[in-house]
C-alpha positions, -999 to 999 in steps of 0.1 A, spaced: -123 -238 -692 -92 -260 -687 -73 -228 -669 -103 -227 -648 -102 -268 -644 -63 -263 -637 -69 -236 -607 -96 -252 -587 -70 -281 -587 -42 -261 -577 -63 -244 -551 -74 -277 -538 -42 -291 -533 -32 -262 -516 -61 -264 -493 -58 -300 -488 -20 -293 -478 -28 -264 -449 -53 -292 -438 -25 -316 -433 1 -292 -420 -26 -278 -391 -34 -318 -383 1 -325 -383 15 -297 -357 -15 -305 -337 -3 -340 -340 30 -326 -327 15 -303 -298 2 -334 -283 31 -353 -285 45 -328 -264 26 -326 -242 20 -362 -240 59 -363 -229 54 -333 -211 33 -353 -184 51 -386 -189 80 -367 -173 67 -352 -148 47 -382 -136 78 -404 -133 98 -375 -121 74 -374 -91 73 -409 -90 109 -410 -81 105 -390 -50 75 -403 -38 53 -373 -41 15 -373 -34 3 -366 -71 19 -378 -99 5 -344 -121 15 -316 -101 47 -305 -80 43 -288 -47 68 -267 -28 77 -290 -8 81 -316 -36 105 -294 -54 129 -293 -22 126 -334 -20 135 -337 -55 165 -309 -51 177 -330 -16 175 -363 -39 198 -352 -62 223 -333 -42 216 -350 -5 219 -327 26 229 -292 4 220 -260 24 229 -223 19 253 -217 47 242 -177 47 205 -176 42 187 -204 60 153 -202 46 168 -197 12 160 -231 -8 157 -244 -44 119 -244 -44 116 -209 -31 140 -199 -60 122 -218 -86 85 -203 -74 98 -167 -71 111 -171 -105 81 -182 -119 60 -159 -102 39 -185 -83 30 -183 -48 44 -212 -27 12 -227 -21 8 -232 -60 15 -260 -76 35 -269 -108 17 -291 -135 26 -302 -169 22 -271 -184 43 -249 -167 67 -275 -161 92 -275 -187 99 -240 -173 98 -248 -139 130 -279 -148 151 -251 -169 157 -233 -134 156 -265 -116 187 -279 -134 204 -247 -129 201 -245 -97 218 -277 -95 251 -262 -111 274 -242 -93 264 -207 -106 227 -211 -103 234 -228 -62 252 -193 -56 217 -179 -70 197 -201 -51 211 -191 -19 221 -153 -19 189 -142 -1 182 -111 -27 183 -135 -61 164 -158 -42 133 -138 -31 138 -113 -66 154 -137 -93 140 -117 -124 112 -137 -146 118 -165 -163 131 -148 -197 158 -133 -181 164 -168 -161 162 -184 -200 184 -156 -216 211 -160 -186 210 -201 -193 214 -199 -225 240 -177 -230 259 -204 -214 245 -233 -229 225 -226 -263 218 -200 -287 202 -172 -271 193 -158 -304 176 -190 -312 163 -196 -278 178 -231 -288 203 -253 -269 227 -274 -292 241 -306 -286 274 -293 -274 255 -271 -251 236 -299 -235 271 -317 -234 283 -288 -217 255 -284 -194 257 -320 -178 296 -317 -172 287 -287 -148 257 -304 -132 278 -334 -128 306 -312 -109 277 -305 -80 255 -341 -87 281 -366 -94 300 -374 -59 265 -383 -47 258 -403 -79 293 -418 -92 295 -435 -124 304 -469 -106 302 -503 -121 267 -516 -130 248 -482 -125 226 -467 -152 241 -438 -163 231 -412 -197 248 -389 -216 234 -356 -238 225 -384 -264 197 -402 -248 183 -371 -239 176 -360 -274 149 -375 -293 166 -403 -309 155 -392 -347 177 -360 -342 208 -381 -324 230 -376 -351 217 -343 -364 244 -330 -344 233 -292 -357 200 -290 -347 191 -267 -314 168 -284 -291 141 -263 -272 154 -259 -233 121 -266 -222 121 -300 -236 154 -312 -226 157 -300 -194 132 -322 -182 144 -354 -195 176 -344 -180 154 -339 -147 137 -366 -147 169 -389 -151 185 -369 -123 151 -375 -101 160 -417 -109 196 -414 -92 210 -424 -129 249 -411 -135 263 -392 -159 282 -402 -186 294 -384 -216 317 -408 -226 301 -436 -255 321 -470 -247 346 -457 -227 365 -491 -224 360 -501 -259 400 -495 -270 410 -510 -237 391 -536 -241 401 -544 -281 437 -544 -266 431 -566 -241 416 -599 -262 448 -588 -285 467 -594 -257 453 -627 -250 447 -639 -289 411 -645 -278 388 -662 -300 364 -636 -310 373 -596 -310 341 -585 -295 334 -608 -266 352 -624 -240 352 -666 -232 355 -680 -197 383 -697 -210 398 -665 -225 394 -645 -189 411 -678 -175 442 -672 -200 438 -633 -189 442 -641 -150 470 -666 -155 490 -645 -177 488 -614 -152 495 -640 -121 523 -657 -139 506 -695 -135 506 -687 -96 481 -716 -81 466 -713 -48 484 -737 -24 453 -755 -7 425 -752 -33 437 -767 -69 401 -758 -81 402 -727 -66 408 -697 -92 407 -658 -99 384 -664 -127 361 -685 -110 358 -662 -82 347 -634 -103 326 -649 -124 307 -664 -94 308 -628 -78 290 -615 -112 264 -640 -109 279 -660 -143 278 -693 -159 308 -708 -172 289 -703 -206 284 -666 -207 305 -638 -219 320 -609 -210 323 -578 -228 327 -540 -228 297 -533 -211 300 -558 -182 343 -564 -182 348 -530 -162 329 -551 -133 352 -581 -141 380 -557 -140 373 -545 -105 370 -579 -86 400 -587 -108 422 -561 -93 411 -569 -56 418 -606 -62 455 -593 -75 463 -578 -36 468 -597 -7 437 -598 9 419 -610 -18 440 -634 -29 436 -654 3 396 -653 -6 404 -666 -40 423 -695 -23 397 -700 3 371 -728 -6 343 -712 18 353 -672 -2 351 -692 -35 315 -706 -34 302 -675 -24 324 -649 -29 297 -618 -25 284 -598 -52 308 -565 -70 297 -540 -49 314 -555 -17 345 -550 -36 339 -520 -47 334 -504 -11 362 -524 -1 388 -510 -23 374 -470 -20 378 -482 18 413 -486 14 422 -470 -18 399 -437 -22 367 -422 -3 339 -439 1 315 -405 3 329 -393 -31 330 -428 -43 361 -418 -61 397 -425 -65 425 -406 -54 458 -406 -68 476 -411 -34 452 -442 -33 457 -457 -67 499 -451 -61 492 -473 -22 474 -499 -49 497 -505 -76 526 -503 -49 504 -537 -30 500 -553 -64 538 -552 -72 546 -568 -44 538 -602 -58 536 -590 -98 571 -570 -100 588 -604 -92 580 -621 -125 576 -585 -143 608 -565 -130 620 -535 -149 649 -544 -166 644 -537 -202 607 -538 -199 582 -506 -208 566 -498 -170 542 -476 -160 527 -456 -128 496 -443 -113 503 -412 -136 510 -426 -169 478 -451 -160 454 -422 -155 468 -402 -181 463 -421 -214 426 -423 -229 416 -415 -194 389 -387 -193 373 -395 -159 389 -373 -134 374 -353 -102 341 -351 -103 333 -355 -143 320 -388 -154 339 -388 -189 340 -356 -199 373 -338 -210 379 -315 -181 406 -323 -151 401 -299 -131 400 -307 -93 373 -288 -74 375 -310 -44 395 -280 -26 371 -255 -38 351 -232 -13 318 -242 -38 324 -278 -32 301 -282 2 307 -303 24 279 -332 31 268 -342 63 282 -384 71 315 -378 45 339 -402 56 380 -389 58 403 -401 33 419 -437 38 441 -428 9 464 -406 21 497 -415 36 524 -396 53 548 -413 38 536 -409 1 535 -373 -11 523 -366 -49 512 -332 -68 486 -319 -77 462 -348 -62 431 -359 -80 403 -378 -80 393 -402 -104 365 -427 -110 360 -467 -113 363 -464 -148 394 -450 -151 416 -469 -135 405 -510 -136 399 -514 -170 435 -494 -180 454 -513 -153 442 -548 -164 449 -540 -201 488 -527 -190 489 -558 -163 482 -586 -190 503 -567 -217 535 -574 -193 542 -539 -186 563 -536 -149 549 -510 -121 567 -484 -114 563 -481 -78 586 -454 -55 568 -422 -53 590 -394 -43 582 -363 -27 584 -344 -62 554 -365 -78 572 -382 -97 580 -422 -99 610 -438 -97 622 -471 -92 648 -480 -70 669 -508 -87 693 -513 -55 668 -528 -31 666 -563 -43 638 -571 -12 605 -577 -26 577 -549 -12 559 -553 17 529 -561 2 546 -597 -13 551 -607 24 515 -592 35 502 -614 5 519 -649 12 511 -644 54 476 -645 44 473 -671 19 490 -694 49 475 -681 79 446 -661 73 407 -675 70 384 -656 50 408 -628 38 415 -621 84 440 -639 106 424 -650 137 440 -661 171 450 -693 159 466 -680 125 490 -658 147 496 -682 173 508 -704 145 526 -672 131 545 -670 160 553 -704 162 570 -702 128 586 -672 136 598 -687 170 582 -655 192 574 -654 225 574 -688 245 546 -720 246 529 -695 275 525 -665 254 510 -681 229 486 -702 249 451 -687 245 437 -691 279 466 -672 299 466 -641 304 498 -618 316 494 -580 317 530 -578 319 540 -594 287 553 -574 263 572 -602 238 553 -593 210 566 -560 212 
């Protein structure tokens, strides 16, 4: 009797288990599906489609035009993402994709954003006959998971967003204050760091989608600046080790300006400019989230123009938010369609700093750097990656096509030739060039047809940009020398006569400014 007593118990609890395991993966079904429309909901929320539970055709080529603007297949014209994606999953293009077939519908998706699956998309017989959408799965996944498993790792979904970024990341930069995420915050954040676990491709590739569908960058990098920054409130013997004081970005400005005080504002500071430009009190902090945007107003106030905004009382009270300065120095120093940096650009930059810097940091004795040392150490940002540890350039490539509006390149001079030229993001170069600035280290500065720097020791002439920086702290208004600045200009400089300078004549045959 007590065996007996002792089985129905057993068999009980082992009923009373199955219960609770069938509960619990339905449970976990609708979870997943629960995401499963989330996703796709906000995904067609971000480009503004008609119904936020079903993709159309039409939607699918929005969404693939969001990500990637003004991409066409230069050989088959009426070869597009959505036809690819639709022939693949063998639905007719008046169909429509909801949340259940969606998941597979994002796997081809975000391949069709990398380079491989755009040759795909537009080679006319993959397009209309790309095989089902096991062979699609097999083919992604032998690149980026386990095909075995029919799992994708961590280090495949790492790998995944480096490529996509090679195709979506000139249109969506990782610049300062833009949202960006990384293979992390699209796993489920119980299984972050269970690195080993594979991760079903039709549940990350639509989180990936969806963030690519928002505009947000990519990032692979966690706390890129966080060494930088450490070194940097060493530098300064700040009072904490974590965040940065007004007072201790005061003590950061002035060290790297050597004391140098604006002429006609006393009041009128670097570090009160960019905190006003970041929209901060006095009171408030900075640290390695939000210093990389310090770190960019920084380094315009440091060249010529912008020092003559510092100095200007009008500039100071409203000096204009971060991204002016950030389109202002791709302007000068990079492309503004890439929204990158080129190395040509950041040598023309660090040659226009040194020309007030070098005097009170020269070389002698002192540990220098250049543009390539800069972008060399801890710096994993190049071409198109956003933090990844790849360097390649593939802005010569044949793959790399060419959008409609891309400006030309303001970066390149004759008179400045370097090797093997790159491209480089925001968060490469400010952050490293403030931490080497307030550390005391000189710039080297010649660039020599070989690529490489050197400094000439002979010429004891400061650089151009030292004169182009004091002519507009004296005669320039608002960062631009007007008329009267340059009649007064030539007054100094005793050229031309009292009638060339006088603004109401007018002599078509004067040529003394020449």
């Amino acid at each position: 009797m007590k065996a007996l007593t002792t089985l129905v118990v057993i068999l009980l609890i082992c009923f009373l288990k199955s219960i609770y395991a069938n509960e619990g993966g339905h449970d976990h079904d609708h979870e997943e599906e629960h995401e499963t429309e989330t996703v796709l909901a906000t995904t067609l929320t971000s480009i503004m489609a008609a119904s936020n539970t079903s993709m159309t055709f039409n939607d699918v080529n929005n969404l693939a035009n969001r990500m990637i603007p003004n991409r066409t297949c230069a050989s088959c014209s009426s070869c597009t993402t959505a036809s690819y994606v639709f022939n693949t999953l063998n639905l007719t293009h008046t169909a429509a994709i909801d949340a259940h077939n969606f998941g597979k519908a994002a796997v081809v998706i975000v391949y069709s954003v990398t380079h491989e699956g755009w040759d795909r998309v537009c080679n006319s017989t993959t397009n209309m006959n790309p095989g089902d959408f096991k062979y699609l799965l097999d083919q992604f996944l032998q690149d980026y998971g386990n095909v075995t498993a029919q799992r994708m790792s961590r280090e495949g979904i790492i790998k995944l967003l480096n490529k996509v970024n090679e195709e979506y990341g000139p249109s969506h930069p990782n610049t300062m204050g833009r949202k960006c995420f990384n293979a992390d915050s699209v796993i489920e954040k119980e299984d972050v760091f269970h690195h080993g676990k594979l991760h079903p491709a039709t549940e990350i590739s639509p989180r990936i989608l969806q963030r690519l569908a928002q505009g947000l960058c990519i990032n692979n990098v966690t706390a890129p600046h966080k060494d930088h920054f450490e070194e940097i409130l060493e530098a300064i013997n700040a009072s904490s080790k974590v965040v940065m004081t007004y007072q201790d970005f005061t003590t950061l400005t002035m060290k790297i300006t050597s004391n140098k005080k604006c002429n006609n504002c006393t009041s009128c500071t670097i570090a009160s400019y960019v905190y006003k430009s970041m929209g901060l009190a006095t009171t408030q902090t900075l640290n390695e989230t939000n210093f990389p945007t310090a770190a960019m107003v920084t380094t315009y106030t440091l060249l010529p123009e912008g020092w003559a905004l510092v100095c200007n009382q009008t500039a100071q009270s409203n000096p204009g938010s971060p991204d002016n300065y950030s389109h202002k120095l791709l302007h000068e120093f990079g492309n503004e369609t890439r929204m990158q940096y080129s190395t040509v650009g950041i040598i023309k930059m660090l040659n226009e700093i040194n020309g007030t810097y070098g005097i009170n940091h020269p070389p002698d004795g002192r540990k220098c750097f250049s543009a390539t040392t800069l972008l060399a150490v801890k710096n994993d940002s190049t071409s198109s990656h956003s933090g990844h540890n790849h360097h390649h350039d593939h802005s010569g490539h044949s793959h790399r096509r060419r959008r409609s509006g891309d400006h030309h390149d303001h970066s390149s001079h004759a008179n400045i030739t370097v090797a093997n030229n790159k491209w480089y993001n925001a968060s490469a170069i400010f952050v490293p060039l403030i931490e080497k600035l307030v550390k005391g280290q000189c710039i080297q500065s010649s660039i020599t047809s070989d690529g490489h720097d050197h400094t000439n020791h002979t010429n004891n002439l400061p650089e151009q940009a030292f004169f182009q920086r004091n002519l507009f702290e004296t005669y320039a208004t608002n960062g631009r020398v007007n008329l009267t600045g340059l009649q007064n200009l030539m007054i100094k400089l005793n050229i031309g006569s009292a009638s060339t300078t006088n603004p109401g004549h007018t002599d078509p045959h004067d040529h003394s400014g020449h």
